[in-house]
C-alpha positions as CSV (number, residue, x, y, z in Angstrom):
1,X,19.7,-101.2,63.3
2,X,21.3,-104.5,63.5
3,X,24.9,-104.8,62.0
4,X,25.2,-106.3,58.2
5,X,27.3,-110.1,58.7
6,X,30.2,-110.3,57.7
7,X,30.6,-113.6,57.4
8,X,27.9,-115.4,55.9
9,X,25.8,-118.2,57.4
10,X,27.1,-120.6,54.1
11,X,30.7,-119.6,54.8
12,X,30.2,-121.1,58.7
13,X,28.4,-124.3,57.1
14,X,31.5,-124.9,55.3
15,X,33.7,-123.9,57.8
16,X,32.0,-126.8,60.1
17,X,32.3,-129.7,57.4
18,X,35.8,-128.8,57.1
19,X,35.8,-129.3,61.1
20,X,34.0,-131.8,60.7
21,X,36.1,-134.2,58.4
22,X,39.2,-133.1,60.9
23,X,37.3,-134.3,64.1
24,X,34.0,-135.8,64.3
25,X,30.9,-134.6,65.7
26,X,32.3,-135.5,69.0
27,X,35.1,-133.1,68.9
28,X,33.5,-130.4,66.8
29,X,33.3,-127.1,69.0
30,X,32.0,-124.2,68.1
31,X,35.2,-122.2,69.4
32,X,37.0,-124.5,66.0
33,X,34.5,-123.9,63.8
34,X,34.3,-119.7,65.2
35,X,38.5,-119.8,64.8
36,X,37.9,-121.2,61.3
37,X,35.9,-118.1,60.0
38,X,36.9,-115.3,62.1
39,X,33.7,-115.3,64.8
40,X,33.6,-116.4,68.3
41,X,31.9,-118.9,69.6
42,X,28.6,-116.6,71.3
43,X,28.2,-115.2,67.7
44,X,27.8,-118.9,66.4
45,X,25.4,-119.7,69.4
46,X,23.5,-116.3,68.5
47,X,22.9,-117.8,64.8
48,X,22.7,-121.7,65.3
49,X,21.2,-121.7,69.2
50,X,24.0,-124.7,70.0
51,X,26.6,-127.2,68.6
52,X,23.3,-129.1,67.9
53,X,21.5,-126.0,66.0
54,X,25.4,-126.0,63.9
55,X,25.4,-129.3,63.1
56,X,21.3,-129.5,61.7
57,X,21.8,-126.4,59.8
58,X,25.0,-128.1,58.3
59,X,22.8,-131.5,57.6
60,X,19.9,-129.6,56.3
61,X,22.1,-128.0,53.3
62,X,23.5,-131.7,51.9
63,X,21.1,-132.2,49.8
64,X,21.2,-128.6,48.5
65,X,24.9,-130.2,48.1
66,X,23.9,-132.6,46.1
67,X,21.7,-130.7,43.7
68,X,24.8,-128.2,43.4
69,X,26.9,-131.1,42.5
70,X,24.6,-132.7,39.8
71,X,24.5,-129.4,38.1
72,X,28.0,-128.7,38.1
73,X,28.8,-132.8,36.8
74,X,26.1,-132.0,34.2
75,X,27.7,-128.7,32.8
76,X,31.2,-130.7,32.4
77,X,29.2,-133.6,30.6
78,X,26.8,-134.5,27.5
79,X,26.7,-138.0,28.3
80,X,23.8,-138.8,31.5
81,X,26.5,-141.8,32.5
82,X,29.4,-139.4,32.6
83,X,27.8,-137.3,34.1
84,X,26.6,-139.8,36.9
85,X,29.9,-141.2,37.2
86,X,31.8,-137.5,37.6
87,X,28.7,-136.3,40.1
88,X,29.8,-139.4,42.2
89,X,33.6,-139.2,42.3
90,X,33.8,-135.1,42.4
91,X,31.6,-135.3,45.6
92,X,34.7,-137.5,47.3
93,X,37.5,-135.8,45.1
94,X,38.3,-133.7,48.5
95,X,38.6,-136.6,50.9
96,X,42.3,-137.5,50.9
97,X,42.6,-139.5,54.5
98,X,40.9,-141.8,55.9
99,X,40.6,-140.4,59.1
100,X,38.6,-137.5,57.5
101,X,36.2,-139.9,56.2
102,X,36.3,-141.8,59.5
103,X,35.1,-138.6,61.1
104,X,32.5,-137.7,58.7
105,X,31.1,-141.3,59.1
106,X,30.6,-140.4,62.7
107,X,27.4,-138.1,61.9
108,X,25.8,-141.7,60.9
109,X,25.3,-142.6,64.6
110,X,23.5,-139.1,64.1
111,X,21.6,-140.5,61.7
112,X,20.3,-143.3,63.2
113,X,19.5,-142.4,66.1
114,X,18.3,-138.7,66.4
115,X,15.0,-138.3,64.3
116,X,15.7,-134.5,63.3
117,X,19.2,-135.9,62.1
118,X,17.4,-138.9,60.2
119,X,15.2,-136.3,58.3
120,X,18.4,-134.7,56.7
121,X,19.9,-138.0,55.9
122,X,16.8,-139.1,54.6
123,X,16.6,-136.1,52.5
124,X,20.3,-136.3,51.1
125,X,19.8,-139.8,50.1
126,X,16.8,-139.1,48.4
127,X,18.6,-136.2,46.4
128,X,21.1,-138.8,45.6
129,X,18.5,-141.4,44.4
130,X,16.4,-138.7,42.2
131,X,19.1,-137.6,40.2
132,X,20.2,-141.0,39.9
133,X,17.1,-142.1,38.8
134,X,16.8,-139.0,36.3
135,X,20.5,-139.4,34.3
136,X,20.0,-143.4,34.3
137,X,16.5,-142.7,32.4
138,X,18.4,-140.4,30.5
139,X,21.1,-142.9,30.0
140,X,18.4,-145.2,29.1
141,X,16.6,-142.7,26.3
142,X,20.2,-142.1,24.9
143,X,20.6,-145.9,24.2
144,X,23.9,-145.7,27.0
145,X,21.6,-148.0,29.3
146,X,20.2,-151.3,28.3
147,X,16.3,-150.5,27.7
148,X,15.4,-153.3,30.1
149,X,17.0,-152.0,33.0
150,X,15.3,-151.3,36.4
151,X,16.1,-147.8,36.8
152,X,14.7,-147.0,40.1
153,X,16.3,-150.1,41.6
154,X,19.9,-149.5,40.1
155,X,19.3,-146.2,41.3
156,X,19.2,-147.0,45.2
157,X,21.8,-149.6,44.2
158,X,23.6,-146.7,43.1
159,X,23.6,-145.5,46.2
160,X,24.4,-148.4,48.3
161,X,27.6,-148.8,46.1
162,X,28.4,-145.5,46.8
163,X,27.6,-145.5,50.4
164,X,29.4,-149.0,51.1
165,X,32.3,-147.8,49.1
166,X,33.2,-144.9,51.4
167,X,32.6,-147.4,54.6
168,X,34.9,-149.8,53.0
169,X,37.6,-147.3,51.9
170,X,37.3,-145.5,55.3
171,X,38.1,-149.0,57.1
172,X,40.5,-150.5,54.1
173,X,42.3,-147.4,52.5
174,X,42.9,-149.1,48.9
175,X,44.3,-146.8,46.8
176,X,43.2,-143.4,46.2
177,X,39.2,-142.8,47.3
178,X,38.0,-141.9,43.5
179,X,39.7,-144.6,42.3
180,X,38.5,-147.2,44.4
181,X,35.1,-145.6,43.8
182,X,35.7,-145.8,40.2
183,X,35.9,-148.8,40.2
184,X,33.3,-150.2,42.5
185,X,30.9,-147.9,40.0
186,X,32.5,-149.8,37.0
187,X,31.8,-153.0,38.2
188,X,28.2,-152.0,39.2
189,X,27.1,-150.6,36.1
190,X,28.9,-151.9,33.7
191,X,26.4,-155.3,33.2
192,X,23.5,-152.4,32.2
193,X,25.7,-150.3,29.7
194,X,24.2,-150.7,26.7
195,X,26.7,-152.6,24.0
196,X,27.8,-149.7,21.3
Protein backbone atom coordinates (compact mmCIF):
# COMPACT_ATOMS: atom_id res chain seq x y z
CA UNK A 1 0.00 0.00 0.00
CA UNK A 2 1.53 3.08 -1.04
CA UNK A 3 1.91 5.96 1.67
CA UNK A 4 -0.94 8.86 1.58
CA UNK A 5 1.26 12.52 0.38
CA UNK A 6 1.71 14.68 2.55
CA UNK A 7 2.37 17.39 0.68
CA UNK A 8 0.31 17.85 -2.23
CA UNK A 9 1.29 18.01 -5.85
CA UNK A 10 -0.42 21.94 -5.90
CA UNK A 11 1.47 22.83 -2.71
CA UNK A 12 5.05 21.86 -4.79
CA UNK A 13 3.60 23.84 -7.99
CA UNK A 14 3.48 26.80 -5.78
CA UNK A 15 6.41 26.20 -4.00
CA UNK A 16 8.33 26.26 -7.63
CA UNK A 17 6.77 29.65 -8.80
CA UNK A 18 7.80 31.08 -5.59
CA UNK A 19 11.43 29.63 -6.68
CA UNK A 20 10.83 30.57 -9.61
CA UNK A 21 10.37 34.49 -9.25
CA UNK A 22 13.62 34.25 -6.78
CA UNK A 23 15.85 32.61 -9.49
CA UNK A 24 14.91 31.74 -12.89
CA UNK A 25 14.56 28.61 -14.58
CA UNK A 26 18.23 28.50 -14.74
CA UNK A 27 18.80 28.39 -11.18
CA UNK A 28 15.68 26.54 -10.13
CA UNK A 29 16.76 23.07 -8.50
CA UNK A 30 14.71 20.73 -7.26
CA UNK A 31 16.81 20.45 -3.86
CA UNK A 32 15.12 24.60 -3.47
CA UNK A 33 11.97 23.82 -4.51
CA UNK A 34 12.16 20.17 -2.12
CA UNK A 35 13.63 22.65 0.97
CA UNK A 36 10.68 24.89 0.20
CA UNK A 37 7.92 22.25 1.08
CA UNK A 38 9.63 19.87 3.25
CA UNK A 39 10.53 16.88 0.41
CA UNK A 40 13.79 16.00 -1.01
CA UNK A 41 14.75 16.28 -4.16
CA UNK A 42 14.29 12.09 -5.29
CA UNK A 43 10.72 12.48 -3.92
CA UNK A 44 10.19 15.52 -6.46
CA UNK A 45 11.97 13.44 -9.26
CA UNK A 46 9.63 10.42 -8.21
CA UNK A 47 6.45 12.83 -8.95
CA UNK A 48 7.73 15.27 -11.83
CA UNK A 49 10.43 12.67 -13.58
CA UNK A 50 13.07 15.91 -13.81
CA UNK A 51 13.57 19.76 -13.28
CA UNK A 52 11.91 19.69 -16.81
CA UNK A 53 8.82 17.31 -15.70
CA UNK A 54 8.60 20.41 -12.50
CA UNK A 55 8.74 23.08 -14.60
CA UNK A 56 5.78 21.61 -17.37
CA UNK A 57 3.63 20.55 -14.68
CA UNK A 58 4.03 24.18 -13.21
CA UNK A 59 3.26 25.70 -16.86
CA UNK A 60 0.47 23.39 -17.46
CA UNK A 61 -1.56 24.80 -14.29
CA UNK A 62 -1.36 28.82 -15.44
CA UNK A 63 -4.12 28.84 -17.24
CA UNK A 64 -5.96 26.97 -14.48
CA UNK A 65 -4.39 30.22 -12.81
CA UNK A 66 -6.02 32.31 -14.76
CA UNK A 67 -9.49 30.87 -14.65
CA UNK A 68 -8.99 30.98 -10.68
CA UNK A 69 -8.23 34.54 -10.93
CA UNK A 70 -11.17 35.62 -13.17
CA UNK A 71 -13.48 34.01 -10.74
CA UNK A 72 -12.13 35.36 -7.74
CA UNK A 73 -12.01 39.36 -9.70
CA UNK A 74 -15.60 38.43 -10.61
CA UNK A 75 -16.92 37.64 -6.94
CA UNK A 76 -15.29 41.15 -5.70
CA UNK A 77 -17.00 42.95 -8.81
CA UNK A 78 -20.54 43.67 -10.52
CA UNK A 79 -19.09 45.73 -13.13
CA UNK A 80 -17.44 43.25 -16.29
CA UNK A 81 -14.68 46.43 -16.59
CA UNK A 82 -13.83 46.20 -12.82
CA UNK A 83 -13.75 43.19 -12.90
CA UNK A 84 -11.28 43.05 -15.95
CA UNK A 85 -9.25 45.71 -14.55
CA UNK A 86 -8.88 43.89 -10.83
CA UNK A 87 -8.30 40.27 -12.65
CA UNK A 88 -5.33 42.07 -14.36
CA UNK A 89 -3.64 43.94 -11.51
CA UNK A 90 -4.40 41.07 -8.63
CA UNK A 91 -2.53 38.67 -10.88
CA UNK A 92 0.82 41.07 -10.49
CA UNK A 93 -0.33 42.41 -6.84
CA UNK A 94 2.48 39.77 -5.50
CA UNK A 95 5.36 40.91 -7.68
CA UNK A 96 7.19 43.53 -5.61
CA UNK A 97 10.91 43.51 -7.43
CA UNK A 98 11.94 43.62 -10.43
CA UNK A 99 14.33 40.91 -10.29
CA UNK A 100 11.42 38.58 -9.51
CA UNK A 101 9.74 39.57 -12.53
CA UNK A 102 13.10 39.46 -14.33
CA UNK A 103 13.25 35.84 -13.42
CA UNK A 104 9.82 34.89 -14.22
CA UNK A 105 10.40 36.46 -17.73
CA UNK A 106 13.15 33.87 -18.16
CA UNK A 107 10.53 30.93 -18.77
CA UNK A 108 9.83 33.05 -22.10
CA UNK A 109 13.04 31.75 -23.86
CA UNK A 110 11.04 28.50 -22.61
CA UNK A 111 8.38 29.58 -24.48
CA UNK A 112 9.78 30.19 -27.67
CA UNK A 113 11.75 27.77 -28.14
CA UNK A 114 10.66 24.37 -26.54
CA UNK A 115 7.33 23.30 -28.29
CA UNK A 116 5.86 21.46 -25.08
CA UNK A 117 6.65 24.88 -23.23
CA UNK A 118 4.90 26.90 -26.19
CA UNK A 119 1.68 24.69 -25.76
CA UNK A 120 1.31 25.98 -22.04
CA UNK A 121 2.01 29.46 -23.04
CA UNK A 122 -0.20 29.23 -25.72
CA UNK A 123 -2.84 27.96 -23.53
CA UNK A 124 -2.41 30.73 -20.78
CA UNK A 125 -2.68 33.40 -23.30
CA UNK A 126 -5.62 32.04 -24.61
CA UNK A 127 -7.28 31.85 -21.03
CA UNK A 128 -6.25 35.46 -20.86
CA UNK A 129 -7.83 36.42 -24.28
CA UNK A 130 -11.30 34.35 -23.53
CA UNK A 131 -12.07 35.93 -20.53
CA UNK A 132 -11.12 39.08 -21.95
CA UNK A 133 -13.16 38.76 -24.68
CA UNK A 134 -16.19 37.42 -22.37
CA UNK A 135 -16.25 40.66 -19.55
CA UNK A 136 -15.54 43.19 -22.68
CA UNK A 137 -18.87 41.73 -24.32
CA UNK A 138 -20.22 41.98 -21.10
CA UNK A 139 -18.87 45.40 -20.76
CA UNK A 140 -20.37 46.01 -24.07
CA UNK A 141 -24.10 44.47 -23.16
CA UNK A 142 -23.94 46.68 -19.89
CA UNK A 143 -23.53 49.86 -22.04
CA UNK A 144 -19.68 50.19 -20.05
CA UNK A 145 -18.17 49.63 -23.66
CA UNK A 146 -18.86 51.59 -26.71
CA UNK A 147 -21.27 49.20 -28.85
CA UNK A 148 -18.91 49.66 -31.78
CA UNK A 149 -16.02 48.29 -30.31
CA UNK A 150 -13.92 45.27 -31.69
CA UNK A 151 -13.97 43.11 -28.85
CA UNK A 152 -11.93 40.26 -29.98
CA UNK A 153 -9.24 42.64 -31.08
CA UNK A 154 -9.14 44.82 -27.87
CA UNK A 155 -9.06 41.68 -26.28
CA UNK A 156 -5.53 40.39 -27.64
CA UNK A 157 -4.70 44.10 -27.32
CA UNK A 158 -5.55 43.52 -23.84
CA UNK A 159 -3.14 41.27 -23.65
CA UNK A 160 -0.31 42.80 -25.35
CA UNK A 161 -0.71 45.77 -22.92
CA UNK A 162 -0.46 43.58 -20.22
CA UNK A 163 2.23 41.52 -21.51
CA UNK A 164 4.43 44.64 -22.59
CA UNK A 165 3.65 46.24 -19.37
CA UNK A 166 5.45 43.59 -17.24
CA UNK A 167 8.53 43.66 -19.85
CA UNK A 168 8.67 47.33 -19.56
CA UNK A 169 8.35 47.55 -15.73
CA UNK A 170 10.72 44.55 -15.34
CA UNK A 171 13.45 46.58 -17.43
CA UNK A 172 12.27 50.37 -16.16
CA UNK A 173 10.89 49.84 -12.48
CA UNK A 174 8.40 52.98 -12.60
CA UNK A 175 6.65 53.07 -9.69
CA UNK A 176 4.86 50.34 -8.10
CA UNK A 177 3.95 47.27 -10.69
CA UNK A 178 -0.03 47.70 -10.31
CA UNK A 179 0.20 51.13 -10.70
CA UNK A 180 2.14 51.38 -13.63
CA UNK A 181 -0.24 48.59 -14.93
CA UNK A 182 -3.08 50.72 -13.98
CA UNK A 183 -2.27 52.92 -15.86
CA UNK A 184 -1.05 51.53 -19.04
CA UNK A 185 -4.83 49.63 -18.82
CA UNK A 186 -6.31 53.29 -18.42
CA UNK A 187 -4.81 54.63 -21.25
CA UNK A 188 -5.74 51.53 -23.36
CA UNK A 189 -9.28 51.31 -22.67
CA UNK A 190 -10.29 54.29 -21.79
CA UNK A 191 -11.06 55.58 -25.76
CA UNK A 192 -13.75 52.44 -25.78
CA UNK A 193 -15.55 53.30 -22.35
CA UNK A 194 -18.63 54.13 -23.11
CA UNK A 195 -19.49 58.00 -22.05
CA UNK A 196 -22.10 57.83 -18.87
Amino acid sequence: MARPRLVSDDAILDATRQVLAELGPVKLTLAAVGSRVGLAPPTLMQRFGSKRGLLLASAAQSPLIVLREVAAAEARNTSPMATLRDFALSSVAHIKHREELGNGLGFVQLDVTDPEFRAHALAHSAAIVDNCVRLLTAAQQAGELKPDVDVPALARLTLVCFNGALQVWAVNGWGSLTGFLRDQLDLLLSPYVAVA
